[in-house]
N, C-alpha and C positions, 0 to 999 in steps of 0.2 A: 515654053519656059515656065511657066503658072503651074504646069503638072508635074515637072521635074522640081519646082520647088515644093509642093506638098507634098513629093512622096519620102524624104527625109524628115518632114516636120510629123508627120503623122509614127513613122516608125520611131522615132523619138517619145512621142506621146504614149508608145505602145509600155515599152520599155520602163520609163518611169511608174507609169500604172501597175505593173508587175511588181516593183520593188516598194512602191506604195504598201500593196497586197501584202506582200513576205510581211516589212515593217509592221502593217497591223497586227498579225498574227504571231508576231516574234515570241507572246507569250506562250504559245500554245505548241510553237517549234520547240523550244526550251525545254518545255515540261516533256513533250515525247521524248527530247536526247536524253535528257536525266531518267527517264522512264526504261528504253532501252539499255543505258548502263547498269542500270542497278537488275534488271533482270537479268545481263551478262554477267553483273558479278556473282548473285545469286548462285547461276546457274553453273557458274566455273566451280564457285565453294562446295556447293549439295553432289557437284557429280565427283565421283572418285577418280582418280587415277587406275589405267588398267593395265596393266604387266604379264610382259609373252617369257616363260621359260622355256625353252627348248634342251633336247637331248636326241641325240643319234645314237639307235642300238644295232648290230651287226651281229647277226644271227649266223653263224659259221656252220660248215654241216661235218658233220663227225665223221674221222675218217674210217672207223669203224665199228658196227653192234651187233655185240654179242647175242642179238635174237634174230637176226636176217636166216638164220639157219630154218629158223619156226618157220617161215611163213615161205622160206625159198627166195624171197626180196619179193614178195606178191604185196598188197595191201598195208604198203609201208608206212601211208597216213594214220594207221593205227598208235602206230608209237613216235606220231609229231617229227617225223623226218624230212618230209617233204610235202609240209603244207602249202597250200597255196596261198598269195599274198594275204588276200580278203582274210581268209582263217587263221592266219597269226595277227592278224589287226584287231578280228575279234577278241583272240585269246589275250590279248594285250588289255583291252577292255572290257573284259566280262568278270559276271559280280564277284565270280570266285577269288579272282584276284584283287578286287577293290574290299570287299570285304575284309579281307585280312586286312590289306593298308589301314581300312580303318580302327579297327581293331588295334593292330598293333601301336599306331599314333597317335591312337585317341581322337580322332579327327572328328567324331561327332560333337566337339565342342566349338564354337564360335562364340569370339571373345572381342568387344569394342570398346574405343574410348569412347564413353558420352561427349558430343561436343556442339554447343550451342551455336554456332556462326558457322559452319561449316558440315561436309558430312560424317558421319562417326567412322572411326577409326579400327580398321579391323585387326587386332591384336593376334599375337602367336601365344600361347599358353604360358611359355617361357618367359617373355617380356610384361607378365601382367606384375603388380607391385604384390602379388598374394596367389595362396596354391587355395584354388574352389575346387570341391565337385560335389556331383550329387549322389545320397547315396541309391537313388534307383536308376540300374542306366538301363532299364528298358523305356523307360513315357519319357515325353516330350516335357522337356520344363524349361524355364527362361526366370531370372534371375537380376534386378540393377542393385550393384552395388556402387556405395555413395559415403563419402564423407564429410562429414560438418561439426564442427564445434569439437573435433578432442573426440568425436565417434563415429561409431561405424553403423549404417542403417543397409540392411540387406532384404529386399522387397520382394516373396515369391508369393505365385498366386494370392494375392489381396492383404498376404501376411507378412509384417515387419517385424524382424529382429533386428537389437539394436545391442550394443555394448560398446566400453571406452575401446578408442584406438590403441591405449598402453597393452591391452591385449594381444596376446599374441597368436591365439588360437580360440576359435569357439566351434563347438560343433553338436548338435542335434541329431534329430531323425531324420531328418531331410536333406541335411547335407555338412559339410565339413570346412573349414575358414584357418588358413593359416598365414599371418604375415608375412613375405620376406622380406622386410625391410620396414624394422621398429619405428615409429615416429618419422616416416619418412615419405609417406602415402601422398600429400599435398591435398587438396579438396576437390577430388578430379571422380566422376561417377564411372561405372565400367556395367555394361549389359555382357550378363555369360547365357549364354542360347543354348540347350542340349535336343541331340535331334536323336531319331531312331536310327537303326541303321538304313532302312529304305531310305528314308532321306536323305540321309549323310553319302549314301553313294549316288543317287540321282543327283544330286549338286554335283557332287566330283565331275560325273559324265559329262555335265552341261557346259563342263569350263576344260574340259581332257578331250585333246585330239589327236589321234594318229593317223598320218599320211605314209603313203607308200613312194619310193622314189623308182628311179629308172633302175635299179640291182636291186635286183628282186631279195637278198637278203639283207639289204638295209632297210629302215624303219625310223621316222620321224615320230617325234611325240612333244605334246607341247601342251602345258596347262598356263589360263588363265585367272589373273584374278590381282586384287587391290593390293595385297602383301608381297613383296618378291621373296621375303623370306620363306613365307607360309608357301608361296609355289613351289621352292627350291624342293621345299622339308617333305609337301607333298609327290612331287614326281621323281624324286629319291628314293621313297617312299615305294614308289609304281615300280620303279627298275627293280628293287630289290628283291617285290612281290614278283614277279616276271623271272625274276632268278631261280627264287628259292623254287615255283612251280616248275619250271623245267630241270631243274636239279630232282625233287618230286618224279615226275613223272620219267626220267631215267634210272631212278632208284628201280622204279616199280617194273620196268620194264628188264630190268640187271637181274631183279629179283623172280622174273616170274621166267627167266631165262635157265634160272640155279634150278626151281623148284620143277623144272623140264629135268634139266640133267641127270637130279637127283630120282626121279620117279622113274 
């Protein structure tokens, strides 16, 4: 009876001494949960949001080419008839085709909101409050523009230019500045990035993916990235690139079909 009444007094004693414990240190509990929140909020604001655009293309095969006659239907991968999957995934992704995209949309431009509490903002050319660009577009330059007080401060390499907001236009050697939107700017800064075009296409690759599915003439493709607009506008972009080369390369192949006949 003596041992079954100590072994409740003792687990009792255990118990309390533990919440004793907690109790002392309840400062130092407090400060870690506040510590972990604020690194949670941190970390939710600095990181971006990331956005899957998708697109299915369906590669159709022609019912018939005017050059099968050349070759007798021998070595028909010459003229992109019956490539195999890997090699239109390539061709979907190779610079010849990203090149133009970029080219054609300007895409070596990256454009942000400056934003203090959170991560900056990756802008579409279209949605900036002002038409920038530079006038060298071979080098790499980077650009914060900023408004304060009724003006405009535009900061390239180490050098500020400044002039009133009523302005609607300023432009230099270095680059060109035009309002779209008079007195209407707010005190908001914007970073414009210009890249070469190696760069401009090695980012595209790093966020552009094509998968192949079970029909061998369909084709998955899907670019990543913070903007959904800017994904839309780039892998729109890609399809059209992808068009216009096989339209290309049928031309040439139409063409060198005539220039048989004719000879």
């Amino acid at each position: 009876m003596e041992l079954s009444n100590q072994q409740p007094h003792e687990e009792q004693t255990d118990v309390l001494g533990i919440l004793l414990s907690i109790v002392s240190h309840r400062l130092l509990i407090i400060v870690s949960l506040l510590i972990s929140i604020l690194i949670g909020i941190i970390y939710i604001n600095y990181k971006p949001d990331v956005f899957k655009t998708a697109a299915t293309l369906l590669i159709t095969k022609d019912q018939a080419d005017p050059s099968s006659f050349l070759l007798n239907n021998e070595n028909e991968f010459l003229y992109n008839k019956y490539i195999e999957r890997e090699d239109h995934a390539s061709v979907f992704k190779s610079t010849l085709i990203l090149n133009k995209v970029v080219d054609k949309l300007g895409l070596n431009y990256r454009c942000f909101k400056n934003n203090k509490w959170k991560a900056n903002e990756l802008l579409t050319k279209e949605s900036l409050p002002f038409e920038f660009y530079f006038k060298n577009d071979k080098t790499v330059n980077k650009c914060i523009v900023s408004y304060k007080k009724e003006r405009v401060y535009i900061e390239i390499n180490d050098k500020i230019f400044s002039f009133s907001s009523n302005e609607s236009e300023f432009e230099n050697s270095l680059f060109s500045y035009k309002t779209k939107f008079l007195n209407d700017v707010g005190q908001d800064s914007y970073i414009i990035n210009q890249f070469d075009m190696t760069q401009t296409v090695n980012a595209i690759k790093s966020n552009y993916t094509v998968s192949t599915t079970k029909k061998s003439n369909t084709y998955g493709i899907s670019y990543f990235g913070p903007n959904k607009v800017l994904n839309s506008t780039i892998l729109n972009g890609i399809v059209d690139g992808i068009i216009e080369n096989d339209i290309s390369e049928k031309k040439n192949v139409y063409q060198v079909s005539i220039n048989f006949i004719d000879s």
